[in-house]
C-alpha positions in Angstrom: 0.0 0.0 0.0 1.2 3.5 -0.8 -0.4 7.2 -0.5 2.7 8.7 -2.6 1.2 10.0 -6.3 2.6 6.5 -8.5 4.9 9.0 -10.4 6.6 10.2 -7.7 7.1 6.8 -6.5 8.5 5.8 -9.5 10.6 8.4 -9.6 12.1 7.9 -5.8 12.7 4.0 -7.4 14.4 4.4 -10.7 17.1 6.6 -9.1 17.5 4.5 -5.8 17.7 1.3 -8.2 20.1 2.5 -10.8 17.7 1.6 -13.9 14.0 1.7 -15.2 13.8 -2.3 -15.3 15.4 -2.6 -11.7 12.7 0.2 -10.7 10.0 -1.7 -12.6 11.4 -5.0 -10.6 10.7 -3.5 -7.2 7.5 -2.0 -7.7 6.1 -5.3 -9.7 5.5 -3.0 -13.2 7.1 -3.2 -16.2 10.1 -0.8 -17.4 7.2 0.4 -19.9 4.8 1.7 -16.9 7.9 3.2 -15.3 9.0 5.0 -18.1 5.6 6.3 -18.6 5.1 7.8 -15.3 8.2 9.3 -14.9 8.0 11.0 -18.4 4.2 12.3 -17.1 6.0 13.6 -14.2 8.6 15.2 -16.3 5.8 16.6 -18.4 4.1 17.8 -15.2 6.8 19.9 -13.8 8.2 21.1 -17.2 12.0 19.8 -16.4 14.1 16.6 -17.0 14.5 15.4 -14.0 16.3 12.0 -14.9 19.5 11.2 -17.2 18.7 8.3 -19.0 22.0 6.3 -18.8 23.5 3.4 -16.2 23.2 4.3 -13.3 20.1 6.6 -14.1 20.9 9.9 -12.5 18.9 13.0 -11.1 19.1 16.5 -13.2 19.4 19.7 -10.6 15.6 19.7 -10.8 15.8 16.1 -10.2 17.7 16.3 -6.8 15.4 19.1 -5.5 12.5 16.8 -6.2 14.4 13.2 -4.9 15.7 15.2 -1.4 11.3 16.0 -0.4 10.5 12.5 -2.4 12.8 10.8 0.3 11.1 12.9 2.8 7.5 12.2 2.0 8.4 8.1 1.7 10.0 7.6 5.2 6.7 10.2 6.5 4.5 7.8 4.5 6.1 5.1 6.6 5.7 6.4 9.6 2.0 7.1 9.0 1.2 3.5 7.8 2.6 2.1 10.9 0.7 4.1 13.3 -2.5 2.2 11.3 -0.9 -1.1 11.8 -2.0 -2.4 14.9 -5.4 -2.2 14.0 -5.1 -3.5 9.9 -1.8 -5.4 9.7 -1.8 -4.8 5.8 -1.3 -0.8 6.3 2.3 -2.2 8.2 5.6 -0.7 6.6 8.9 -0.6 7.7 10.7 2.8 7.5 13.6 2.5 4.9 16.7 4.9 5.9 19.2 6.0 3.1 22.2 6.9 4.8 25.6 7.9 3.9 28.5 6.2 5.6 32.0 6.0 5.1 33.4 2.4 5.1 35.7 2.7 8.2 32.5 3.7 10.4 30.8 0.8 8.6 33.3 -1.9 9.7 33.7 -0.7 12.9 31.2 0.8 15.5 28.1 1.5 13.4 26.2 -1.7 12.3 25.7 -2.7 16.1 23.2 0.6 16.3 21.3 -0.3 13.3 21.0 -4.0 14.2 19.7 -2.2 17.5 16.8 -0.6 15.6 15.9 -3.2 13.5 15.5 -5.5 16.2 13.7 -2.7 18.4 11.3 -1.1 15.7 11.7 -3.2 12.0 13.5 -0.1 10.4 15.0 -1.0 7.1 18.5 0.8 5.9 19.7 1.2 2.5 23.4 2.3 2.9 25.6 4.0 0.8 29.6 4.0 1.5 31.4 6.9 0.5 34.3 9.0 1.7 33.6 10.7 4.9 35.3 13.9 3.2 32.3 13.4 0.1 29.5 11.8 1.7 27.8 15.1 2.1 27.3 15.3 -1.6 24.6 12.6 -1.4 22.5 14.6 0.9 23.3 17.9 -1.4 21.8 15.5 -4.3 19.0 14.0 -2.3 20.4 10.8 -2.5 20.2 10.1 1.3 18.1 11.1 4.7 21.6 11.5 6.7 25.4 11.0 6.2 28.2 10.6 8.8 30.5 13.1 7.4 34.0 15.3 8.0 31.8 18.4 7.4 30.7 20.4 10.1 29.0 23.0 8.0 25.1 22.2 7.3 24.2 21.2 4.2 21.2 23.9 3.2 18.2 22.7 5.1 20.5 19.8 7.5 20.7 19.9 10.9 24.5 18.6 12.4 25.5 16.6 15.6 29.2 15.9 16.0 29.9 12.2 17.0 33.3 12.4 17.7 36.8 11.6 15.8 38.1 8.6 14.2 41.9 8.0 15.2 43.4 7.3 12.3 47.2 5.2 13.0 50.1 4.6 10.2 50.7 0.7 10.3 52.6 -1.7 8.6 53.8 -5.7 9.1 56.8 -6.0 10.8 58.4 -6.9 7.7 57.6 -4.1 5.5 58.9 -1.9 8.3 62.3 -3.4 8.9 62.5 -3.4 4.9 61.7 0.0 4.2 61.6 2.0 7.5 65.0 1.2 9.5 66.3 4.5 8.9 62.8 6.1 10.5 59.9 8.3 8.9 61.8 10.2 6.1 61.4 12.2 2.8 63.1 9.3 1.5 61.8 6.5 2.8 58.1 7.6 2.7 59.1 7.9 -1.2 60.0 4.6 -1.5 58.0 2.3 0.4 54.5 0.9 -1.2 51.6 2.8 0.2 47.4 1.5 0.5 45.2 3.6 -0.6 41.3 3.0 -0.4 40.4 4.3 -3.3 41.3 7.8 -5.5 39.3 9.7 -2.9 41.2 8.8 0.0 43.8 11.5 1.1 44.7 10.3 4.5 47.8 8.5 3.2 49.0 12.0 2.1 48.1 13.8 4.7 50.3 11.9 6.9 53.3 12.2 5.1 52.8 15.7 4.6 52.8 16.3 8.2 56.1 14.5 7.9 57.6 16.1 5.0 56.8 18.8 3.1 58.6 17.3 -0.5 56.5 16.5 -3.4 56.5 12.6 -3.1 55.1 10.0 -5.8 55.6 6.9 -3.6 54.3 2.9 -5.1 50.5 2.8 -4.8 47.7 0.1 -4.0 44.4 0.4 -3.9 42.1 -2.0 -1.5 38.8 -0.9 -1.8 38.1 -2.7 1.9 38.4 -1.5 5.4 39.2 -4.9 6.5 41.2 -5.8 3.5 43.2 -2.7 4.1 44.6 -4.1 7.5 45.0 -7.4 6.0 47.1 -6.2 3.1 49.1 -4.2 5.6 49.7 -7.1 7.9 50.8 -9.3 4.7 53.4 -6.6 3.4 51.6 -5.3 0.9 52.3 -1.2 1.9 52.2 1.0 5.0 48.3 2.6 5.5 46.4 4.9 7.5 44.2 2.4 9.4 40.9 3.0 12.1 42.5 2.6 15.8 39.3 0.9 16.3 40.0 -1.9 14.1 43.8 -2.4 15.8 43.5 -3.6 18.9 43.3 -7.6 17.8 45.8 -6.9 14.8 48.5 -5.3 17.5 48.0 -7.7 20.0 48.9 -10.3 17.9 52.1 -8.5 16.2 51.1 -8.9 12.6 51.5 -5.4 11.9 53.0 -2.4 14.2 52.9 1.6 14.3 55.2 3.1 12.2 55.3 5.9 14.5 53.6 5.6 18.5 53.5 9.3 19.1 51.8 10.3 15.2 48.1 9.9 13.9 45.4 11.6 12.0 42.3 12.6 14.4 39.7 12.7 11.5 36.6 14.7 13.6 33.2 13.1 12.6 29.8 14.6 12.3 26.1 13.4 11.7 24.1 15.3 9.3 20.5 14.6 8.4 17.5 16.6 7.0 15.7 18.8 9.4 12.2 17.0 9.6 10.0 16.1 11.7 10.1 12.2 11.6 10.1 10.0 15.1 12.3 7.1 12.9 15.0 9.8 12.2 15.1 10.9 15.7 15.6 7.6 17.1 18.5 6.5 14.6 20.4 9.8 15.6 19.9 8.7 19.0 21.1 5.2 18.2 24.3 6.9 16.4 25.1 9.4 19.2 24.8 6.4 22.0 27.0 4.3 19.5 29.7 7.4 18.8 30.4 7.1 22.8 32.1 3.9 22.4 32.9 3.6 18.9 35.0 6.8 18.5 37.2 9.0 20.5 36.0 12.0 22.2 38.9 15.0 21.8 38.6 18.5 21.8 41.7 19.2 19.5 40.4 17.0 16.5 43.7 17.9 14.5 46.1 16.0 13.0 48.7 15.3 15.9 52.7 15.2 14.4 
């Protein structure tokens, strides 16, 4: 059951799917009926308000539309369930699109979500992405919230700050002995093999910048995996920036080591989500400031320490 006008749930679908036939897939119509209704809609409002290519994107007029569609869909929830109890076919689960980056995702934030599913049947659709970029997907509309590095408001966002994520330089044993004996230098930071996540991810550079200011164009590999990243560290793939929070077992057991004990990256973190009134959006930011406690580091000087 749905109160949304069919076009605008069409809409909402084709850009949260990707594609008109994965759209037409979730809502049980065919790509025809989808196209259809989002080509009424476009003739309705007078724009284009999706790219037709893979993955289907939103125009500018598209993004304004998708950030009140997501909006209207988690309200439309939230007003189905309050009919529940007394006809069990108005029941819907509240679906939350949230931003998060991967680090936060392997680490301290699925117990909270677990949490609310098991407490109220909330649903989540997560999307990684950098914690420097993840703002971006509430700018397009994309998402309800993101845990982001940005502590200025997206237009029409309110913003809580969680906390920092300690970010240590690690390598095996191994690789350090090989490439580090002579310490963290110019030269040997230009030399040894480095991890990157992905073409996004700075932290790698921002380290050795706070070591060295010289222009250095050290061997690259990129692991797309927060828990891959520590792996391929402990194996001797290259030195990375790695989540204190995913350390402790890794340490412990001597597979990989700090390059440098008294030298990190404090990366503060912030939760941003749209400014509306919604009881299911209120208790996931609870969930996620409860879970920040424990899961990151509390500091007032959330600079890089060197």
């Amino acid at each position: 059951m749905t109160l949304l006008n069919p076009q605008l749930t069409a809409f909402a679908a084709v850009l949260a799917e990707g594609s008109f036939e994965a759209a037409a897939r979730r809502l049980s119509l065919t790509p025809s009926a989808i196209s259809q209704r989002i080509k009424a809609l476009e003739d309705r409002l007078g724009q284009v308000l999706v790219l037709r290519r893979l993955p289907c994107q939103a125009t500018p007029a598209g993004q304004r539309l998708l950030r009140n569609a997501q909006q209207l869909q988690l309200m439309e929830a939230e007003t189905l369930s309050e009919f529940a109890a007394t006809d069990p076919a108005n029941r819907a689960a509240s679906t939350m699109a949230i931003a998060v980056n991967a680090d936060s995702l392997a680490s301290w934030l699925l117990p909270a979500l677990a949490e609310l599913h098991a407490r109220h049947g909330m649903l989540f659709d997560i999307r990684t992405e950098d914690q420097d970029h993840s703002a971006d997907l509430l700018r397009d509309g994309s998402v309800l919230g993101a845990i982001t590095a940005d502590a200025k408001p997206v237009q029409g966002c309110a913003v809580k700050k969680l906390g920092v994520m300690r970010y240590v330089p690690i390598a095996s044993p191994v690789f350090v002995e090989k490439y580090f004996n002579d310490g963290l230098t110019a030269a040997t930071l230009g030399h040894a093999p480095m991890l990157i996540f992905n073409r996004r991810d700075d932290l790698q550079t921002r380290f050795i910048r706070s070591v060295s200011r010289a222009r250095l164009t050290p061997p690259i590999h990129y692991v797309p995996s927060s828990t891959a990243f520590v792996e391929a560290a402990a194996l001797g793939l290259g030195w990375a920036m790695a989540p204190a929070a995913m350390l402790a077992a890794p340490l412990a057991s001597g597979v990989v080591q700090t390059l440098a004990p008294e030298r990190w990256l404090d990366v503060p973190m912030y939760w941003q989500h749209w400014t509306i009134r919604s009881p299911a959006l209120n208790l996931l930011t609870e969930a996620l400031l409860r879970a920040a406690t424990t899961g990151l580091q509390i500091s007032r000087d959330t600079k890089q320490r060197h």
